[in-house]
C-alpha positions as YAML, in Angstrom:
chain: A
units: angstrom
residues:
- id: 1
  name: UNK
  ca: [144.91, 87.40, 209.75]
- id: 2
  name: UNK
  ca: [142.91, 85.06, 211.93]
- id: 3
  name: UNK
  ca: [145.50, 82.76, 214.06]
- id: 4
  name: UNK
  ca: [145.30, 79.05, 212.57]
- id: 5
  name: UNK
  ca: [143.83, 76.27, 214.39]
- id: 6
  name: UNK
  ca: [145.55, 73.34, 216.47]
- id: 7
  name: UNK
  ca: [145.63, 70.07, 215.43]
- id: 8
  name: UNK
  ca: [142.61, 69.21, 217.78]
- id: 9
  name: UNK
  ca: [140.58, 72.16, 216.69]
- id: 10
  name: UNK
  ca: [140.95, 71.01, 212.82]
- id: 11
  name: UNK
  ca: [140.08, 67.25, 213.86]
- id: 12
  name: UNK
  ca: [137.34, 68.21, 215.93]
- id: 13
  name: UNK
  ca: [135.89, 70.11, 213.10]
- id: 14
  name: UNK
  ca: [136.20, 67.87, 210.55]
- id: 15
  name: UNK
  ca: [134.41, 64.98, 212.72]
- id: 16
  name: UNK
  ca: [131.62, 67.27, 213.31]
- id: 17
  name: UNK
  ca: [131.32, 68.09, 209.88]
- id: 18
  name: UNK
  ca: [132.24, 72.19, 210.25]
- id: 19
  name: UNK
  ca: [132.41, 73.41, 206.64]
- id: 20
  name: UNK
  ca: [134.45, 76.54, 206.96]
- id: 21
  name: UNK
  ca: [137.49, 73.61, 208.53]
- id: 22
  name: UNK
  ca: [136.77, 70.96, 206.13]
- id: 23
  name: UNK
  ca: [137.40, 73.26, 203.02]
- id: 24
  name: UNK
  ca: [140.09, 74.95, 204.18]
- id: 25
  name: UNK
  ca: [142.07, 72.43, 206.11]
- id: 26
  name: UNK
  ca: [140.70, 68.86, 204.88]
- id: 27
  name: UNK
  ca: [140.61, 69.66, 201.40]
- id: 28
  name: UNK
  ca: [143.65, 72.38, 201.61]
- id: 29
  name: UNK
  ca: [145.98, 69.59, 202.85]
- id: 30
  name: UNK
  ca: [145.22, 67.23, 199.98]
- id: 31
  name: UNK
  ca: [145.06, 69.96, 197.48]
- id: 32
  name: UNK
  ca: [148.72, 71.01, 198.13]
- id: 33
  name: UNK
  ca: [149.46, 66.43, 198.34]
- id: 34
  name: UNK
  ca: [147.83, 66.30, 195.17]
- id: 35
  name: UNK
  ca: [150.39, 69.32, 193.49]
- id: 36
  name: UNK
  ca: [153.18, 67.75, 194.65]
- id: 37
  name: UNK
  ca: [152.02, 64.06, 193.80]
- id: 38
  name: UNK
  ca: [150.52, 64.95, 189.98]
- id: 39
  name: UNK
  ca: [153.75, 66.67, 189.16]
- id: 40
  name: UNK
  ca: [155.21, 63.07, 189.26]
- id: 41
  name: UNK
  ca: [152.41, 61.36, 188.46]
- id: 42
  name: UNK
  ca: [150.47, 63.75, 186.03]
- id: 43
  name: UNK
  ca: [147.52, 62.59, 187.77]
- id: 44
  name: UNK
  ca: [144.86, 64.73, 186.12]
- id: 45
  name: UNK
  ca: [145.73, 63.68, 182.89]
- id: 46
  name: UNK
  ca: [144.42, 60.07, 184.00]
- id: 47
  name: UNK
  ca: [141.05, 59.15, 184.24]
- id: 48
  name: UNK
  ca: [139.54, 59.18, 187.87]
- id: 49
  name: UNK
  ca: [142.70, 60.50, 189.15]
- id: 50
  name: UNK
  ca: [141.26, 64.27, 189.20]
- id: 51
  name: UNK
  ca: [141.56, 65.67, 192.59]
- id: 52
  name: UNK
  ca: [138.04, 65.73, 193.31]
- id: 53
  name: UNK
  ca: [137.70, 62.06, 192.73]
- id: 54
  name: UNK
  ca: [140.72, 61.13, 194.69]
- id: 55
  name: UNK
  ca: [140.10, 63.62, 197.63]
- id: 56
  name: UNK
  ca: [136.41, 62.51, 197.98]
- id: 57
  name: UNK
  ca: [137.51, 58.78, 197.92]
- id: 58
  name: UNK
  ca: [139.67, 59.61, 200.82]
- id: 59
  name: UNK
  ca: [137.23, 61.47, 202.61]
- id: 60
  name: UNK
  ca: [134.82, 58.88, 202.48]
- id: 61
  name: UNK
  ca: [136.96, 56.09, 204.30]
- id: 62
  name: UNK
  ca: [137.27, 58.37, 206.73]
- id: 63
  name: UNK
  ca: [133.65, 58.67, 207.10]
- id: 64
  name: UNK
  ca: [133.00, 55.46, 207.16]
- id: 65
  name: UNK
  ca: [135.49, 54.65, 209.37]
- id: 66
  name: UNK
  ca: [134.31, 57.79, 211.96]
- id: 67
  name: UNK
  ca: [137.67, 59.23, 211.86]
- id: 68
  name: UNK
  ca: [139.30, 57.20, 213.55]
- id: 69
  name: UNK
  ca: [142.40, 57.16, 211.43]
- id: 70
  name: UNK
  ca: [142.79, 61.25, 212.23]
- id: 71
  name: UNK
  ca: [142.24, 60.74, 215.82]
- id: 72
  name: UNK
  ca: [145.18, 57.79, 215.66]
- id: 73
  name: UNK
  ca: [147.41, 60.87, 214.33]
- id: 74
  name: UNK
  ca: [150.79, 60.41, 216.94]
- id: 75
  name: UNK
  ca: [151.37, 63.31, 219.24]
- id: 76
  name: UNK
  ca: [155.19, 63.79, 217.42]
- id: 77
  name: UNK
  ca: [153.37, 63.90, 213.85]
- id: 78
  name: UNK
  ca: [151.89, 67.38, 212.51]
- id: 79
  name: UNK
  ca: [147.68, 66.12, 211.67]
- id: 80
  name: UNK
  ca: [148.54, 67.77, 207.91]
- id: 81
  name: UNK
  ca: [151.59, 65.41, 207.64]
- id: 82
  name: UNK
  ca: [149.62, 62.53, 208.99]
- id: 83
  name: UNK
  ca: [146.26, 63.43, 206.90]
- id: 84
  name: UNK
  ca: [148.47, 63.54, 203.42]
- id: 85
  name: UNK
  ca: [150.13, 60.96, 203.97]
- id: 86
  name: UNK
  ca: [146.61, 58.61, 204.54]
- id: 87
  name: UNK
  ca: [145.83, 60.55, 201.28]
- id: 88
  name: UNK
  ca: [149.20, 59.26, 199.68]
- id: 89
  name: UNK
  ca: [148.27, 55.86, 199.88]
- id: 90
  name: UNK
  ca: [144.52, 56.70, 198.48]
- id: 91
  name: UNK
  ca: [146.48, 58.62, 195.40]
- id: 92
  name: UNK
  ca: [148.80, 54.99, 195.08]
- id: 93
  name: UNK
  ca: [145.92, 52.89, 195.28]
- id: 94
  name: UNK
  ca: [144.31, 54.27, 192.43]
- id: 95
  name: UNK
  ca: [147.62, 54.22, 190.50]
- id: 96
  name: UNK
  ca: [147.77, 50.62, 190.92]
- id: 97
  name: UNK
  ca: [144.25, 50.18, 190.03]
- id: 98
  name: UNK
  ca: [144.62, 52.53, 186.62]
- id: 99
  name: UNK
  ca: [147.86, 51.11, 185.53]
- id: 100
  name: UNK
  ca: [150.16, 49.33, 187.85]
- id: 101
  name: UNK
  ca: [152.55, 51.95, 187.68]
- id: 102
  name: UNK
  ca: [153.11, 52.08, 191.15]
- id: 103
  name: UNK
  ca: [154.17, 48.19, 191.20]
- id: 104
  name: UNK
  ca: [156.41, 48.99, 188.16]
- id: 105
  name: UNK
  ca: [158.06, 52.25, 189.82]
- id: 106
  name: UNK
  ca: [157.80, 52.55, 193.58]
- id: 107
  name: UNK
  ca: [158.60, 55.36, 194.72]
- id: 108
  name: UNK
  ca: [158.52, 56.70, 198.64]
- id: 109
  name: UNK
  ca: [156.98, 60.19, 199.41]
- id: 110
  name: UNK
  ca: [160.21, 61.39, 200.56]
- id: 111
  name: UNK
  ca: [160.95, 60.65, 196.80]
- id: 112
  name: UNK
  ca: [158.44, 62.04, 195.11]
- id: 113
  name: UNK
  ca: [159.07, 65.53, 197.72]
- id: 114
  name: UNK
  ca: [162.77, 65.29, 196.44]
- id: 115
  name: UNK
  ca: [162.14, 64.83, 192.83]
- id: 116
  name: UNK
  ca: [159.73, 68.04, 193.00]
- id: 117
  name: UNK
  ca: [162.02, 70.09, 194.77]
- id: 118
  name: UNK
  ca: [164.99, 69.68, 192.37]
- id: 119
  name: UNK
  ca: [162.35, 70.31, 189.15]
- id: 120
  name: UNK
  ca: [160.74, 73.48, 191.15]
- id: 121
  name: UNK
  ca: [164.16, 74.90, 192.54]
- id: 122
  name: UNK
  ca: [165.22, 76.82, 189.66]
- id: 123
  name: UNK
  ca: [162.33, 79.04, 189.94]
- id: 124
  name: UNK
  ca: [161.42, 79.41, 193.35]
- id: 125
  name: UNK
  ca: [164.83, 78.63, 195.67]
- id: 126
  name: UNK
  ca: [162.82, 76.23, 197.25]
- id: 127
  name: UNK
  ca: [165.98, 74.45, 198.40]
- id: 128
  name: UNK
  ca: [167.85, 76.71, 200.22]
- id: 129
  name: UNK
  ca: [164.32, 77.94, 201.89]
- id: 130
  name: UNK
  ca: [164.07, 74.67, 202.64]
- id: 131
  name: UNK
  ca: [167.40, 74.02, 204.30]
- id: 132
  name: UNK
  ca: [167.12, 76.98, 206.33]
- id: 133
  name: UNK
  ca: [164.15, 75.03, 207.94]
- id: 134
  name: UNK
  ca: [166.16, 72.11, 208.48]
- id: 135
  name: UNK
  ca: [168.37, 74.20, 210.63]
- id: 136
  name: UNK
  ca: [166.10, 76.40, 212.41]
- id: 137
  name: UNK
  ca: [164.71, 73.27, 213.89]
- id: 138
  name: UNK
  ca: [166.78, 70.73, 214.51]
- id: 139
  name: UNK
  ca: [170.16, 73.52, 215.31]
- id: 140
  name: UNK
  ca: [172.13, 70.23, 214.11]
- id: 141
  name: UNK
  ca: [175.61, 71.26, 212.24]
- id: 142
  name: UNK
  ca: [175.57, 67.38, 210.57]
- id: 143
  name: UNK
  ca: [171.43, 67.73, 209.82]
- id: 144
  name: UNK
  ca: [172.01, 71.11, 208.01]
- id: 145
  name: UNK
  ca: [175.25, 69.40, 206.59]
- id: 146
  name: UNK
  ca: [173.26, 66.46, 205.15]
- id: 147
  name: UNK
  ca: [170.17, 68.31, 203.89]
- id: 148
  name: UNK
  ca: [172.61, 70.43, 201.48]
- id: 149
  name: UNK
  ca: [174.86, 67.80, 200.35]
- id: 150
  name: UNK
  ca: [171.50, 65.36, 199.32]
- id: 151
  name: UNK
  ca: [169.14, 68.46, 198.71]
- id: 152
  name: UNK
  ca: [171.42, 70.77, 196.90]
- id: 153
  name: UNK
  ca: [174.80, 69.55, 195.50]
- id: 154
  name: UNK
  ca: [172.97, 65.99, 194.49]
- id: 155
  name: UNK
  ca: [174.89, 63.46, 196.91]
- id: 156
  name: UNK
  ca: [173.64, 60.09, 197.17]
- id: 157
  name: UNK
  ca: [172.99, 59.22, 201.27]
- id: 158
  name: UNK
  ca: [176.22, 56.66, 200.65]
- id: 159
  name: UNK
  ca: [178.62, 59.03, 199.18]
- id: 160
  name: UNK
  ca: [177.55, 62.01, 201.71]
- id: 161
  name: UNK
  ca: [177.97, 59.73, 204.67]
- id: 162
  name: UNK
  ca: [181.78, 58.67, 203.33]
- id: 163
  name: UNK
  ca: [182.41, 62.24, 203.20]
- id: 164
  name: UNK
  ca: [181.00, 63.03, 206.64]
- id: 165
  name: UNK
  ca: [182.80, 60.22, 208.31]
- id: 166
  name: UNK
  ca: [179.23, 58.60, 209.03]
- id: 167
  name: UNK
  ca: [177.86, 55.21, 208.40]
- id: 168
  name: UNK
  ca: [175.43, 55.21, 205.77]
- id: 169
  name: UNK
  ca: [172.46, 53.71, 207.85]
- id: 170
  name: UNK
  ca: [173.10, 57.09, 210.59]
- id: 171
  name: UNK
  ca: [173.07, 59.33, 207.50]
- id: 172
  name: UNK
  ca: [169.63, 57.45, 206.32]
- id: 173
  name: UNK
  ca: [168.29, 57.99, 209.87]
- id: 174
  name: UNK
  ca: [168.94, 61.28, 209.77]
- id: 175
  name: UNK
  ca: [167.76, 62.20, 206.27]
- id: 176
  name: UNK
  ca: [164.37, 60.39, 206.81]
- id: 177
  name: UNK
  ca: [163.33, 61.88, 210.25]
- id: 178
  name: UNK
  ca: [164.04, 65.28, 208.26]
- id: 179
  name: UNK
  ca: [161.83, 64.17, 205.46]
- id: 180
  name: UNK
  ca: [159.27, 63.20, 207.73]
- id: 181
  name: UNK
  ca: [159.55, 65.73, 210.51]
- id: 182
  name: UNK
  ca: [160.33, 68.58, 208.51]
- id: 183
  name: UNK
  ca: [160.52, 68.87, 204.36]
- id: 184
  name: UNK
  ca: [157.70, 67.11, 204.11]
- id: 185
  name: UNK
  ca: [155.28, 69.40, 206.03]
- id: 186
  name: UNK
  ca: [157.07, 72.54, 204.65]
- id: 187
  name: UNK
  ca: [156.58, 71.80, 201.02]
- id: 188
  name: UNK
  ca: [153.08, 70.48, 201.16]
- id: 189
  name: UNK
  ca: [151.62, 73.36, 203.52]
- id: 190
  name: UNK
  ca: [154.06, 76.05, 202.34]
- id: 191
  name: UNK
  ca: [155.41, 76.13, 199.05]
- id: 192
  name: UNK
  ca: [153.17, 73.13, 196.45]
- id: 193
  name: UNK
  ca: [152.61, 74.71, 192.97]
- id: 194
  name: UNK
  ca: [148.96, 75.37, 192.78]
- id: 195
  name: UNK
  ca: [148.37, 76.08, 196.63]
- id: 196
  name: UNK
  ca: [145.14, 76.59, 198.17]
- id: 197
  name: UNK
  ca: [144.58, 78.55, 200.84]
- id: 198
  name: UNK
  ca: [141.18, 78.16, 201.17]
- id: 199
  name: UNK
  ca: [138.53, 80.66, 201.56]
- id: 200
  name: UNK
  ca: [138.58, 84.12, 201.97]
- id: 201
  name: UNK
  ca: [135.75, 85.54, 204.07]
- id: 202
  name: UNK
  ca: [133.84, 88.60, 202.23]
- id: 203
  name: UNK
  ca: [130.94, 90.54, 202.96]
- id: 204
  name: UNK
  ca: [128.53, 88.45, 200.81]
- id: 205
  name: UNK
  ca: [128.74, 84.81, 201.20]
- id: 206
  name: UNK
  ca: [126.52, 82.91, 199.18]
- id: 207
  name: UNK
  ca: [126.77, 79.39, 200.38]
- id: 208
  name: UNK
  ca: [126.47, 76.67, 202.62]
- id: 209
  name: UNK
  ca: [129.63, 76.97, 203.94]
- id: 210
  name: UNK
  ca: [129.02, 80.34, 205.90]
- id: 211
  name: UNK
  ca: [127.58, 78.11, 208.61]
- id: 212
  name: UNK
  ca: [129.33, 75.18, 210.55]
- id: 213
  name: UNK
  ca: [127.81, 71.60, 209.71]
- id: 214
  name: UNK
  ca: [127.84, 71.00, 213.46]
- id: 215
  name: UNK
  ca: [124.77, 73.06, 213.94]
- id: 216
  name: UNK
  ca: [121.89, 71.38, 214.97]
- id: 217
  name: UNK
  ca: [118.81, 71.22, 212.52]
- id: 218
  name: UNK
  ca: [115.58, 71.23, 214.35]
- id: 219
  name: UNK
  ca: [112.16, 71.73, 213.41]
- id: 220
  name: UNK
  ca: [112.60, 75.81, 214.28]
- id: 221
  name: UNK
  ca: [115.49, 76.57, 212.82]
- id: 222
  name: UNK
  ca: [116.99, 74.74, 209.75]
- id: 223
  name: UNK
  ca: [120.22, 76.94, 208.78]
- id: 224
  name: UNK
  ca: [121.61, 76.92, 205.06]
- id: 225
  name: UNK
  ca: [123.67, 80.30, 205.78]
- id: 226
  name: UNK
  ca: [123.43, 82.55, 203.12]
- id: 227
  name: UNK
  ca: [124.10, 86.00, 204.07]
- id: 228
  name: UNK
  ca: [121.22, 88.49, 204.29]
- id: 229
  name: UNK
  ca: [123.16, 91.14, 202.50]
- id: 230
  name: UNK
  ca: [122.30, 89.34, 199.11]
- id: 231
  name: UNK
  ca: [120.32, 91.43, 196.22]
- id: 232
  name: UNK
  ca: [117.21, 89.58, 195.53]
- id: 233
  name: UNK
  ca: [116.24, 89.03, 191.70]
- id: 234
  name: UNK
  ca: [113.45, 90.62, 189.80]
- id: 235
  name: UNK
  ca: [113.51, 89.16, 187.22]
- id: 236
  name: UNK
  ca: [109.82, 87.37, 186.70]
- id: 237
  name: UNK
  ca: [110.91, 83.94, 186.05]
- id: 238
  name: UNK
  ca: [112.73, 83.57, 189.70]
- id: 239
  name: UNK
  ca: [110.20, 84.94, 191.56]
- id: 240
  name: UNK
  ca: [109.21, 82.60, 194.26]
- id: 241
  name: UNK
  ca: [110.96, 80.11, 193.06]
- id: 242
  name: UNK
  ca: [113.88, 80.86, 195.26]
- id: 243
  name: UNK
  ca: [114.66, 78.24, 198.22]
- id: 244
  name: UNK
  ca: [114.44, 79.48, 201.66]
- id: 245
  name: UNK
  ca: [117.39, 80.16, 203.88]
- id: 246
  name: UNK
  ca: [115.73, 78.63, 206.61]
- id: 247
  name: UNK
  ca: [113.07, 75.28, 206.46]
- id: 248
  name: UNK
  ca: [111.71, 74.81, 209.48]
- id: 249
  name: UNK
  ca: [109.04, 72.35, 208.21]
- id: 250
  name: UNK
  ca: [107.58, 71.33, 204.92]
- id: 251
  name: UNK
  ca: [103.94, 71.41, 203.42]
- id: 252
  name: UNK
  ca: [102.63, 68.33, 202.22]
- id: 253
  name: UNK
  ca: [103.74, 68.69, 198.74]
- id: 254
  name: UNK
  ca: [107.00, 69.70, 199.11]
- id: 255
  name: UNK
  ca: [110.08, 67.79, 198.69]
- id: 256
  name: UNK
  ca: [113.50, 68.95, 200.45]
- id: 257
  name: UNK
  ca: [116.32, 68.35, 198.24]
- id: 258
  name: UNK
  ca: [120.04, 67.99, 199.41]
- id: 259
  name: UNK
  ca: [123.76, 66.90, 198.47]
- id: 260
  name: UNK
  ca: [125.11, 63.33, 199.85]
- id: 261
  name: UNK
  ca: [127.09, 60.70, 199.27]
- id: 262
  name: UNK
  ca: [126.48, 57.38, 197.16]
- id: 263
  name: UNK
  ca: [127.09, 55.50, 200.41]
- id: 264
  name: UNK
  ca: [123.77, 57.26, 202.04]
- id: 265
  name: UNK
  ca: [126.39, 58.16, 205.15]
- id: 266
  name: UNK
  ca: [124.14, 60.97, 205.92]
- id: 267
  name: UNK
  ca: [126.09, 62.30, 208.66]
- id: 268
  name: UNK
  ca: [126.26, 66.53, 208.32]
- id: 269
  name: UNK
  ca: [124.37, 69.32, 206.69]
- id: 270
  name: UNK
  ca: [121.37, 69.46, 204.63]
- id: 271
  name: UNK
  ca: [122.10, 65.28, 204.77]
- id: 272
  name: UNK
  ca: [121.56, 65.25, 208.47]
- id: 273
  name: UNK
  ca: [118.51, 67.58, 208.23]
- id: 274
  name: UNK
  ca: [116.84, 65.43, 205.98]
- id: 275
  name: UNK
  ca: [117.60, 62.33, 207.84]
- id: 276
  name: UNK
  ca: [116.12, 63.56, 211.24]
- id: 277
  name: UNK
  ca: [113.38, 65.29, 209.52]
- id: 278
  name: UNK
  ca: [112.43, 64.50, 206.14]
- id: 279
  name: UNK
  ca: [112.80, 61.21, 206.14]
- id: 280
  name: UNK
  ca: [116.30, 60.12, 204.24]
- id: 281
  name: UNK
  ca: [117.61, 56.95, 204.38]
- id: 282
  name: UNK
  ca: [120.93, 55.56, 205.50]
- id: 283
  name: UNK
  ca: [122.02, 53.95, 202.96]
- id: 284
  name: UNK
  ca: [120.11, 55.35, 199.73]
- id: 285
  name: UNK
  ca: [122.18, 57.92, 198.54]
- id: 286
  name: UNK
  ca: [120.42, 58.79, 195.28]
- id: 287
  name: UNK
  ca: [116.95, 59.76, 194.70]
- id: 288
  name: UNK
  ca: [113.48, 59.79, 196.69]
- id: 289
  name: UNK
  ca: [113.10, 59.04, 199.91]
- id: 290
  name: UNK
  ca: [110.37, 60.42, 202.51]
- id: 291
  name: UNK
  ca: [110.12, 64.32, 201.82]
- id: 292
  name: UNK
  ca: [113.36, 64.29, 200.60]
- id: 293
  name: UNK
  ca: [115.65, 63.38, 197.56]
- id: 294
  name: UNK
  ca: [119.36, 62.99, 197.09]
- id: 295
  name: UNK
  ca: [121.86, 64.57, 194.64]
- id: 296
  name: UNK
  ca: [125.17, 62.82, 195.11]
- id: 297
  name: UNK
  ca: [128.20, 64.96, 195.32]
- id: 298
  name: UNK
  ca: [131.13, 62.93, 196.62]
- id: 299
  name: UNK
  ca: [132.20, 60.77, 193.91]
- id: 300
  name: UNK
  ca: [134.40, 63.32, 191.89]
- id: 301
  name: UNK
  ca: [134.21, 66.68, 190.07]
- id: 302
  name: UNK
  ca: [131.25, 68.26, 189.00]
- id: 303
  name: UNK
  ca: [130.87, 66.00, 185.69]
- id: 304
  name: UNK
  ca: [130.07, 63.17, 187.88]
- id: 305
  name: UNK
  ca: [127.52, 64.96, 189.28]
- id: 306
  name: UNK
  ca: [125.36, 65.86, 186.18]
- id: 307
  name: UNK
  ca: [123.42, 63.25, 185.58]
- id: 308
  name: UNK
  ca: [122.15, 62.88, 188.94]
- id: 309
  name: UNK
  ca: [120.89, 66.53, 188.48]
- id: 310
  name: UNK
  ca: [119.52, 65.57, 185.35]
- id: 311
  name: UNK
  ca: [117.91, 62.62, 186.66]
- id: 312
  name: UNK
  ca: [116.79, 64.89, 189.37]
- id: 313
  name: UNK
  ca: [115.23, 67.09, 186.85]
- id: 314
  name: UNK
  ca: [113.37, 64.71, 184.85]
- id: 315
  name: UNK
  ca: [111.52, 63.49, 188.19]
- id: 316
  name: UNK
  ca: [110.80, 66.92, 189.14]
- id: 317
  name: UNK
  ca: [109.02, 67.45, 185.31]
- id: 318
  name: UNK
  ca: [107.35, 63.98, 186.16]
- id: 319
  name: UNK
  ca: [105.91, 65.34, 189.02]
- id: 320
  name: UNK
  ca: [104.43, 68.85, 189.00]
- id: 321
  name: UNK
  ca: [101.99, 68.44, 191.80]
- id: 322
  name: UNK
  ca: [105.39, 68.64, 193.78]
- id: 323
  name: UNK
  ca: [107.52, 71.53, 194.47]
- id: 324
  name: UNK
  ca: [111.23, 70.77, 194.85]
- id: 325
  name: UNK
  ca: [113.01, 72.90, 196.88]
- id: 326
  name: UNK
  ca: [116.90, 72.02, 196.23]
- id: 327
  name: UNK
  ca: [119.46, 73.51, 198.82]
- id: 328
  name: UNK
  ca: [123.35, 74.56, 197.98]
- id: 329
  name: UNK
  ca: [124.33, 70.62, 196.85]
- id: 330
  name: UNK
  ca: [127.82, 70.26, 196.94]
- id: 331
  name: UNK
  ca: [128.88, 73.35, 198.41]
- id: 332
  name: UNK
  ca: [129.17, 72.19, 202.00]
- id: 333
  name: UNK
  ca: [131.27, 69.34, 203.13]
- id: 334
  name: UNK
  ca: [132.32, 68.02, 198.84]
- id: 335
  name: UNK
  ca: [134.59, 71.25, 198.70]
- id: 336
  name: UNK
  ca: [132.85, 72.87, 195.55]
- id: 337
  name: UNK
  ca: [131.65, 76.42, 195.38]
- id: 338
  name: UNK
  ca: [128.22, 77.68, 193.64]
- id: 339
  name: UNK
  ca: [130.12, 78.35, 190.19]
- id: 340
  name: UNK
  ca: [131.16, 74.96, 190.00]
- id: 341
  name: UNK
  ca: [127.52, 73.65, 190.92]
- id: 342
  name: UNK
  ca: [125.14, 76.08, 189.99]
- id: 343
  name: UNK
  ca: [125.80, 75.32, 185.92]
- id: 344
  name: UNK
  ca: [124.02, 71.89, 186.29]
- id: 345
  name: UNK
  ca: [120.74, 73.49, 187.03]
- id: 346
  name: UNK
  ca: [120.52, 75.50, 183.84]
- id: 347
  name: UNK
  ca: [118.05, 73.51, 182.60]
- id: 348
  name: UNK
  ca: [115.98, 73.86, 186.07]
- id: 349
  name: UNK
  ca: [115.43, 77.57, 185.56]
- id: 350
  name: UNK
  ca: [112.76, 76.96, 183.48]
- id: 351
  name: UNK
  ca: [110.56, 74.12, 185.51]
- id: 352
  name: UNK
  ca: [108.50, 75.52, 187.51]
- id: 353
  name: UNK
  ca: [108.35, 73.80, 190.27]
- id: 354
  name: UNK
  ca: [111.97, 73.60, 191.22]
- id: 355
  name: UNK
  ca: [113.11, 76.28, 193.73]
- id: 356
  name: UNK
  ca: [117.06, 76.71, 193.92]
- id: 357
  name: UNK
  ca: [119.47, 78.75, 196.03]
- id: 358
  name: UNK
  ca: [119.67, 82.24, 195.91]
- id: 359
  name: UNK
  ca: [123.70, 81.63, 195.29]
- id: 360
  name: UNK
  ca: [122.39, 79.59, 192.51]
- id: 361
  name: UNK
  ca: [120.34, 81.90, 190.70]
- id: 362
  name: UNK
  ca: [122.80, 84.84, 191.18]
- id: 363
  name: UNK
  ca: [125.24, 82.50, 188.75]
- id: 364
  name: UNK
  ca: [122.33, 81.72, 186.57]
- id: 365
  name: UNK
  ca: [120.41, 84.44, 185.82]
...
């Protein structure tokens, strides 16, 4: 098992758009926030409040913002405590804006942790696991005293600091810098019900993020980093119709096609190639523009992006002296995979002058 980056190794990728880091840690983190906060909240049963909707929201502010709220992480504060808590407030935002119900029923992440570790402790122990952690790090008798008494026997802070001998405000103290310092992180990068991991590396990887975003596009070498050890298809109705791995340049009728956001923040990837070479916009996020044309993908799951591949294929049909060669949309720096993306092009396997991914066609054929 590779070891795990530091802190400044995950920023640092992030900011320079490295898709391999991104997935795993970016979208990792507020995967295992969004467990914990939906088992409350039963987020995905509200509209807009999917994960993909809420974690591209969040990534977007910090886009816009150049990261700066990452880079403000304190030195005493884990990045993975720091990022899910900015996503916290994203996730209680949108509350507010669905229903209110966060005006009606505050409620502090260090309740929202506690409420899901009573409701998951009868299946997983979670509570003793996590008291053991309170005393491997702090070797405190009264921490490890306080965690069990509020964790496991269901003290209130007041009642556990009469029976301690403690003033309630130094048994508050102490309970929230374990909350913050310790439960917190363990439960959201250890132990959230539906915990992602993020990608396993195989011999065949069929998608954008095999390469980091960092990489340079020039007019040589234009990486999309799909594996060579691929099987190509036979079947007649791909052939040549299958988008390069590598676009160094394009002819006069061809149009490169690429993922972005609806911001036009074309800062990594495919969005950066077409920026510097085939002449995107900052700013237009959707459509034609140069030799290029944008596919949003950053606005939520993959039902928000169908009808901007639809669109997309309607202009393609409206255009056949054109030849539109789309690259792995989505599967870079928005967090999906070629499954999730792939499906929207059904109906571009049969127009004939739109080229997809080989990781596209090996889902659609």
């Amino acid at each position: 098992m590779r070891d795990k980056p530091s802190d400044k190794q995950i920023y640092n990728g992030i900011r320079s758009f490295d898709v391999a880091i991104t997935k795993e840690f970016f979208y990792g983190y507020c995967r295992r926030a969004y467990s914990v906060f939906d088992h409350k909240y039963q987020l995905s049963n509200k509209a807009g409040l999917d994960f993909y909707s809420l974690a591209h929201d969040y990534y977007i502010q910090l886009l816009t913002h150049d990261f700066q709220q990452l880079k403000d992480c304190p030195k005493s504060t884990k990045l993975s405590t720091w990022m899910t808590g900015g996503f916290r407030f994203v996730i209680l935002e949108a509350l507010k804006a669905f229903n209110k119900e966060c005006d009606n029923h505050p409620a502090s992440q260090s309740d929202v942790i506690l409420e899901y570790l009573r409701d998951s402790d009868h299946e997983t122990g979670l509570l003793h696991q996590v008291i053991e952690a309170v005393n491997a790090h702090y070797n405190d008798p009264k921490m490890t005293t306080i965690a069990r008494m509020v964790l496991l026997e269901g003290f209130i802070q007041k009642d556990a600091a009469i029976q301690l001998g403690l003033t309630p405000s130094a048994v508050n103290q102490r309970y929230k810098k374990m909350m913050d310092e310790v439960i917190t992180p363990f439960v959201i990068e250890n132990y959230s019900s539906g915990i992602y991991y993020g990608t396993t590396p195989t011999e065949c990887i069929c998608e954008e993020a095999a390469m980091p975003m960092e990489v340079e596009y020039s007019r040589t070498f234009t990486p999309f980093g799909r594996s060579k050890c691929c099987s190509s298809i036979n079947t007649p109705m791909y052939n040549n119709r299958i988008t390069p791995d590598y676009i160094s340049t394009l002819k006069a009728n061809e149009i490169f096609v690429f993922g972005s956001n609806l911001q036009g923040m074309h800062g990594g990837g495919a969005a950066r190639a077409a920026l510097l070479h085939f002449g995107a916009v900052l700013g237009q996020g959707v459509g034609l523009q140069g030799q290029s044309y944008a596919i949003p993908t950053m606005q939520g799951g993959p039902e928000t992006i169908k009808p901007y591949v639809d669109d997309f294929i309607v202009f393609a049909k409206q255009h056949p002296e054109s030849t539109f060669l789309v690259t792995p949309i989505g599967c870079g720096i928005a967090g999906f995979e070629p499954d999730d993306i792939a499906p929207l092009f059904k109906d571009a396997c049969y127009v004939e002058n739109i080229s997809l991914p080989q990781s596209f066609w090996d889902i659609l054929h």
